[in-house]
DRENTORKOL-3810 file (N, C-alpha, C; in nm, 4 decimals):
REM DRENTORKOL-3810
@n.u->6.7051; n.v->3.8797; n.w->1.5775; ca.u->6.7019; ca.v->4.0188; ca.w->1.5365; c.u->6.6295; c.v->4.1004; c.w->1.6430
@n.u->6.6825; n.v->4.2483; n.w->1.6564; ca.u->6.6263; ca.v->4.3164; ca.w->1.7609; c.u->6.5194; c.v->4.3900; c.w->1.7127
@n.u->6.4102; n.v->4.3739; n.w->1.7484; ca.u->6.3101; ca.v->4.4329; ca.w->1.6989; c.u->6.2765; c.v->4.5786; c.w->1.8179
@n.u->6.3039; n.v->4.5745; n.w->1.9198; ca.u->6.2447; ca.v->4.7172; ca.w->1.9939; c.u->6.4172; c.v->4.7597; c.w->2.0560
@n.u->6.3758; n.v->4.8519; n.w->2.0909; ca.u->6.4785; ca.v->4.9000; ca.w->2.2183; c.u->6.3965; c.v->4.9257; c.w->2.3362
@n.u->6.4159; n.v->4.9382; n.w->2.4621; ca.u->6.3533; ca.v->4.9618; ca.w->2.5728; c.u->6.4622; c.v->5.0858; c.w->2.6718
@n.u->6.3910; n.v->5.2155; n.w->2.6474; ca.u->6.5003; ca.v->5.3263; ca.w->2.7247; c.u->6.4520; c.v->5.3383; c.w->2.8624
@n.u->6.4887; n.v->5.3777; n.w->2.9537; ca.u->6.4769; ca.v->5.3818; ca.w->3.0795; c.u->6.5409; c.v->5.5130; c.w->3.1869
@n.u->6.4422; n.v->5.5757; n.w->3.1732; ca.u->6.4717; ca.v->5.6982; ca.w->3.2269; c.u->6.4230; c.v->5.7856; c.w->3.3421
@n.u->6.4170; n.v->5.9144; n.w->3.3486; ca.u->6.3358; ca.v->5.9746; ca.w->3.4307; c.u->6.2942; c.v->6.1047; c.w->3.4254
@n.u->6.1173; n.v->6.1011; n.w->3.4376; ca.u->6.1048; ca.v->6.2165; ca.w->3.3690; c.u->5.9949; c.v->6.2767; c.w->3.4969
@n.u->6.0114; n.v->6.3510; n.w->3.5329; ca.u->5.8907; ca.v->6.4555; ca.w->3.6266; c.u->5.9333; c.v->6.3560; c.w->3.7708
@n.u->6.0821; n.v->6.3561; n.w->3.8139; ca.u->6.0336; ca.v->6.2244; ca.w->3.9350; c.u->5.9960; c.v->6.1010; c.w->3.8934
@n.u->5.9308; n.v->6.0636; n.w->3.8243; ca.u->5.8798; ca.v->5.9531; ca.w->3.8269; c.u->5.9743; c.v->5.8714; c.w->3.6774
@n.u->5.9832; n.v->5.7536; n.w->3.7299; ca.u->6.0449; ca.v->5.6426; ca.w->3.6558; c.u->5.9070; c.v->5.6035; c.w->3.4937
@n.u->6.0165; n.v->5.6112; n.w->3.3976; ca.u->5.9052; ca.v->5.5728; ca.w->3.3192; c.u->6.0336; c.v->5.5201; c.w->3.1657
@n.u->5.9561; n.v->5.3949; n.w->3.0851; ca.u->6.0512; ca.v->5.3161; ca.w->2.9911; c.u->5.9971; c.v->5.4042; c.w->2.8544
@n.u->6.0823; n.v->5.3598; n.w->2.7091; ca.u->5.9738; ca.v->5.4238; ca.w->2.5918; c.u->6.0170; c.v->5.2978; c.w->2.4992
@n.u->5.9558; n.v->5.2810; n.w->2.4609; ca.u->5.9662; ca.v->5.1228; ca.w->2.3525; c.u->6.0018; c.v->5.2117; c.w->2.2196
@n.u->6.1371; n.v->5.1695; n.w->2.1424; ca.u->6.1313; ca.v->5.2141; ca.w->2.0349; c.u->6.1197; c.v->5.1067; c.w->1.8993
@n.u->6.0599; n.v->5.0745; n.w->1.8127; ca.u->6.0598; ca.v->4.9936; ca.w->1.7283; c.u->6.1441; c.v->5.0352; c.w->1.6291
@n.u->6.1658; n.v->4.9599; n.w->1.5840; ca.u->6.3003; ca.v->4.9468; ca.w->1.4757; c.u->6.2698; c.v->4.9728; c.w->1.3000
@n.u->6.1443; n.v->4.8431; n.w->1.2808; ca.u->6.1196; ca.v->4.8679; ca.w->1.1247; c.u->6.1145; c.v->4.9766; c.w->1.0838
@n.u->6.0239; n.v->5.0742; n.w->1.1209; ca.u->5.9774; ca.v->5.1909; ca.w->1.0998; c.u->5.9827; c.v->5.2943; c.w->1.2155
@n.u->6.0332; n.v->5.3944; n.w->1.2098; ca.u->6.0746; ca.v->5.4892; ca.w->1.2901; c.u->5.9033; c.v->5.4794; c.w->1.3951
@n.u->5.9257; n.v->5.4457; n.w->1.5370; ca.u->5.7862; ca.v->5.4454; ca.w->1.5935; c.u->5.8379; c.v->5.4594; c.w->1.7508
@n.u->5.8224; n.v->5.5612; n.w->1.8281; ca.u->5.8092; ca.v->5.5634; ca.w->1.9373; c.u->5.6993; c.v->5.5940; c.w->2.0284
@n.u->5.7049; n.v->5.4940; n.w->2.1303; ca.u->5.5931; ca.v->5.5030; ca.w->2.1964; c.u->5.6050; c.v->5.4911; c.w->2.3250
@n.u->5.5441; n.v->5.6334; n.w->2.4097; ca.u->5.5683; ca.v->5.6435; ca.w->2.5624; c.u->5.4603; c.v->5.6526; c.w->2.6088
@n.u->5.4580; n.v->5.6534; n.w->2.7479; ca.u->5.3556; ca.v->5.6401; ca.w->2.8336; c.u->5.3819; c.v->5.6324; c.w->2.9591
@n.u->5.3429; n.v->5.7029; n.w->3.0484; ca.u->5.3391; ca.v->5.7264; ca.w->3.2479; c.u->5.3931; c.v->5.6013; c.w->3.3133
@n.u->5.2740; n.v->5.4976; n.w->3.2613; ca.u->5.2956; ca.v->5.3657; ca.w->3.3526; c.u->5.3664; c.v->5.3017; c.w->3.2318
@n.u->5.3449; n.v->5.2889; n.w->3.1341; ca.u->5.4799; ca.v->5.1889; ca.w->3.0644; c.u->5.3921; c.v->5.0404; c.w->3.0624
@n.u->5.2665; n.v->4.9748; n.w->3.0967; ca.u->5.2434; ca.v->4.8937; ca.w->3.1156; c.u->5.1104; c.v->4.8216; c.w->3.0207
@n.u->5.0248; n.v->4.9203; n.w->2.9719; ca.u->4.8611; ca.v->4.9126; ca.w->2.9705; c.u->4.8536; c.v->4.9468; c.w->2.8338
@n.u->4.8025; n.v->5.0570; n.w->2.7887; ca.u->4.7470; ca.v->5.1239; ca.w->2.7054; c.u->4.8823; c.v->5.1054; c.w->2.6188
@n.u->4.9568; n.v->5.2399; n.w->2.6159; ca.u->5.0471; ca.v->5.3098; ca.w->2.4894; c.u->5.0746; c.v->5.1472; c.w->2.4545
@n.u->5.1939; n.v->5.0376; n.w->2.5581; ca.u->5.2404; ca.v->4.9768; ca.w->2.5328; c.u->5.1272; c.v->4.8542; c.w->2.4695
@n.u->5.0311; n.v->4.8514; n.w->2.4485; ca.u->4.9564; ca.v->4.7321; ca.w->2.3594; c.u->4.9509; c.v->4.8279; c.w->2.2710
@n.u->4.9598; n.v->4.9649; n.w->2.2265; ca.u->4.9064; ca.v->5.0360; ca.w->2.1173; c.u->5.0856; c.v->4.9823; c.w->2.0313
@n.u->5.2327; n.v->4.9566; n.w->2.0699; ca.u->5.2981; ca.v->4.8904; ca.w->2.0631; c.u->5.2971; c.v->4.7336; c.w->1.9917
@n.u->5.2214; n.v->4.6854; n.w->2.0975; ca.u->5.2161; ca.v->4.4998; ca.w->2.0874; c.u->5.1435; c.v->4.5204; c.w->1.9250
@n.u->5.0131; n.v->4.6169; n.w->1.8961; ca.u->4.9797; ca.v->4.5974; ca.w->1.7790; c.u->5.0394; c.v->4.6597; c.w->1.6520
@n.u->5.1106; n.v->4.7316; n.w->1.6733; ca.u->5.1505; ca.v->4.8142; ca.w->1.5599; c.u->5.2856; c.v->4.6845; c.w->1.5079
@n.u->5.3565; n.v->4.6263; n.w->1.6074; ca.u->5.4573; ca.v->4.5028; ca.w->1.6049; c.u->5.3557; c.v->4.4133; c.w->1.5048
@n.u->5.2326; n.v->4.3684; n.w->1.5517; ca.u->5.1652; ca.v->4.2599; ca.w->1.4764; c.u->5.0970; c.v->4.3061; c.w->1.3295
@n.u->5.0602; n.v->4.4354; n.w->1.3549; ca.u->5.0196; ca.v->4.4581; ca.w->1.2348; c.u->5.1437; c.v->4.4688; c.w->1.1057
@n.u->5.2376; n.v->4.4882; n.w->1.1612; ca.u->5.4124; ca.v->4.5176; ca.w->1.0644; c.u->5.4048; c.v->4.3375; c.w->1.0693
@n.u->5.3178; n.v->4.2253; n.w->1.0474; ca.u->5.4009; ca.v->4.1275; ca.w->1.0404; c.u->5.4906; c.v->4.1217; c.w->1.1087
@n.u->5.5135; n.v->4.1416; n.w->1.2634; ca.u->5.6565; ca.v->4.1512; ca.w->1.3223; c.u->5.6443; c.v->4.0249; c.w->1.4272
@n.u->5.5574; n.v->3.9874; n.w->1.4707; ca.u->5.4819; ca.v->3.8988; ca.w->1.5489; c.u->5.3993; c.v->3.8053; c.w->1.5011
@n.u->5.3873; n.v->3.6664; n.w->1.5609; ca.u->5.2843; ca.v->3.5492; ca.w->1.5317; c.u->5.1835; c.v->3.6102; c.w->1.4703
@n.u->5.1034; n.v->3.5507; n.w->1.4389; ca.u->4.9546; ca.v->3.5853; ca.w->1.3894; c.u->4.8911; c.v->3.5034; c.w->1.5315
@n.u->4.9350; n.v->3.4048; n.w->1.5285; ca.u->4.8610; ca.v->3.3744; ca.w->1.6864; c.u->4.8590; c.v->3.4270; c.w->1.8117
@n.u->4.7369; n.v->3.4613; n.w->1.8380; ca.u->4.7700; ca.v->3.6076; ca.w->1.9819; c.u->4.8466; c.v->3.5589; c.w->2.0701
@n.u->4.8156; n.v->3.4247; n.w->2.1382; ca.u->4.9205; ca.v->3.3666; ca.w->2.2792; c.u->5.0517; c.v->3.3741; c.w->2.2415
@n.u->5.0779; n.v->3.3424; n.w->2.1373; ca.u->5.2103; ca.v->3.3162; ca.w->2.0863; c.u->5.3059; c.v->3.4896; c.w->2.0415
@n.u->5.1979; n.v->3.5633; n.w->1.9969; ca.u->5.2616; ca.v->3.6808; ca.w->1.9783; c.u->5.2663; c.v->3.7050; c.w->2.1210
@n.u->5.1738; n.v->3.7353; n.w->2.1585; ca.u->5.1667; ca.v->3.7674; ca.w->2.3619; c.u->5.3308; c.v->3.7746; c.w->2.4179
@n.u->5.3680; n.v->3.6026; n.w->2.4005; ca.u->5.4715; ca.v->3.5361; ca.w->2.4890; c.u->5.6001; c.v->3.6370; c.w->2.4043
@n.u->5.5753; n.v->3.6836; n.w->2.2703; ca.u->5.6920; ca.v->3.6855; ca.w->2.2220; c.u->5.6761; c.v->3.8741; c.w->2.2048
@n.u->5.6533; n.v->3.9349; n.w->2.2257; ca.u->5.5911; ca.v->4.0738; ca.w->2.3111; c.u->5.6243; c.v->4.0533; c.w->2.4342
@n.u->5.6092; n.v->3.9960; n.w->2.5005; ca.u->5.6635; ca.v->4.0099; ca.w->2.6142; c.u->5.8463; c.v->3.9554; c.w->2.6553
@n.u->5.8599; n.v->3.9102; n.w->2.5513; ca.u->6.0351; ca.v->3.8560; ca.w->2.5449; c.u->6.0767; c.v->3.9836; c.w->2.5009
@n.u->6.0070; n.v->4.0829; n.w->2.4543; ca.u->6.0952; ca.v->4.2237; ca.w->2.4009; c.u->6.0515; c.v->4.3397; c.w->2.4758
@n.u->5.9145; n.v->4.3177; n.w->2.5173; ca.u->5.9083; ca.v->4.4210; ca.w->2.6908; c.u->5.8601; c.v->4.3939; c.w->2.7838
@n.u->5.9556; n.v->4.3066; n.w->2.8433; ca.u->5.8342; ca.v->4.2553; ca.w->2.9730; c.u->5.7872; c.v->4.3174; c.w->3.0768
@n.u->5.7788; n.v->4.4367; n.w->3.0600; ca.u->5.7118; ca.v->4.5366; ca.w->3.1553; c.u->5.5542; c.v->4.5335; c.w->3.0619
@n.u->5.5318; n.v->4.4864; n.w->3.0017; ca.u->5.3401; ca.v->4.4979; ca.w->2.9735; c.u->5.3019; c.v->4.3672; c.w->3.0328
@n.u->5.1992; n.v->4.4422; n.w->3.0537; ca.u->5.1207; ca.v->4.4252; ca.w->3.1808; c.u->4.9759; c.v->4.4897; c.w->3.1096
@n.u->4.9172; n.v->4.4407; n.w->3.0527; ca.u->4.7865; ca.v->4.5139; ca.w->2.9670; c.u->4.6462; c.v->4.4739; c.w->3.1093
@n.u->4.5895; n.v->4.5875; n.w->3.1288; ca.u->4.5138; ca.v->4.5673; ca.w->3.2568; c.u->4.3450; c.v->4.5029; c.w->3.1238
@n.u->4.2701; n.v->4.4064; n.w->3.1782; ca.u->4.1584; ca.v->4.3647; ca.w->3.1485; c.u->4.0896; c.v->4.3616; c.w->3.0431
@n.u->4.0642; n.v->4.5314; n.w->3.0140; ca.u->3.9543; ca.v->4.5743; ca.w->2.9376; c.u->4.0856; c.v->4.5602; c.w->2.7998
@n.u->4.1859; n.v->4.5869; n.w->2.8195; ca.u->4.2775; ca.v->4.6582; ca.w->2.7126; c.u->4.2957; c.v->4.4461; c.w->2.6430
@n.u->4.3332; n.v->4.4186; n.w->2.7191; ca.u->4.3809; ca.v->4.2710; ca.w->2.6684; c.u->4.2868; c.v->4.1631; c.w->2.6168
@n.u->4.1173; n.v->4.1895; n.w->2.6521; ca.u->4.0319; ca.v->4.1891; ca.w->2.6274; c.u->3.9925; c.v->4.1983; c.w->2.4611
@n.u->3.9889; n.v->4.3844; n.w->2.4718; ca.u->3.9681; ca.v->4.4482; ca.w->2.3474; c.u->4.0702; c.v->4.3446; c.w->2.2339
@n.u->4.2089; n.v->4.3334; n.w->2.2742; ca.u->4.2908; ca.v->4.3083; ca.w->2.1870; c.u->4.2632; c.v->4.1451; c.w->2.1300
@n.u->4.2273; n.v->4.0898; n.w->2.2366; ca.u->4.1949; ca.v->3.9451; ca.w->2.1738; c.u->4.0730; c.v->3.9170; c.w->2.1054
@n.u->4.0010; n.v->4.0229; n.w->2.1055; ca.u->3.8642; ca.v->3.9800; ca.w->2.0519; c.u->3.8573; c.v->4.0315; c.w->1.9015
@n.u->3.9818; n.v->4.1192; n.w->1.8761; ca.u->3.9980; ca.v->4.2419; ca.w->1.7305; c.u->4.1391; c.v->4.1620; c.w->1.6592
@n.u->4.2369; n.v->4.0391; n.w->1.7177; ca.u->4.3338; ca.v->4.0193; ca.w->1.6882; c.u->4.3692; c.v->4.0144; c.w->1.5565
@n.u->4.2406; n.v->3.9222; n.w->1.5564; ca.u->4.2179; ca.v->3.9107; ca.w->1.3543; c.u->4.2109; c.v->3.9757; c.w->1.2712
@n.u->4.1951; n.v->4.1029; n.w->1.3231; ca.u->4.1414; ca.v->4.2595; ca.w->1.2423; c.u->4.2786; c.v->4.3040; c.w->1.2114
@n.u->4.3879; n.v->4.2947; n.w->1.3121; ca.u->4.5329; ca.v->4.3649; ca.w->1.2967; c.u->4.6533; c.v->4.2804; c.w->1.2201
@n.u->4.5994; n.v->4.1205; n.w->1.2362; ca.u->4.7281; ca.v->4.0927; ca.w->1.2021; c.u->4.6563; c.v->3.9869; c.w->1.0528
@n.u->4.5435; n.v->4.0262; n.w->0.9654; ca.u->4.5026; ca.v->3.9585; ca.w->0.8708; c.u->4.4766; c.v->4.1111; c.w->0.7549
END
């Protein structure tokens, strides 16, 4: 089952994707497409029950539906240390 769409466009010059989720009407954009918006994404997927409860395993399977994230440090960090908070 398809859980996101991934659009690909161009907006100001610059190249940029928008993840749309499916369950519930949810779009979510962002400049770089990589960091921030898109884990604000990875969790809203886990918190919908849409994803593992296990972070590596949701991770791998988040990234089979946008593999343009790329969550920089602090962000992937934050998310593994709160995982339990979103998807319990």
């Amino acid at each position: 089952m398809e859980l996101c769409w991934v659009i690909q466009g161009e907006e100001h010059q610059k190249p940029h994707r928008v993840l749309i989720c499916k369950k519930r009407k949810c779009l979510i954009h962002c400049n770089l497409d990589e960091s921030r918006a898109i884990a604000i994404g990875f969790l809203y997927l886990a918190k919908n029950n849409l994803l593992s409860k296990d972070y590596y395993i949701a991770e791998n399977e988040f990234r089979n539906l946008y593999p343009y994230y790329n969550p920089k440090n602090g962000i992937r960090l934050f998310i593994k240390s709160n995982w339990n908070k979103y998807v319990n």
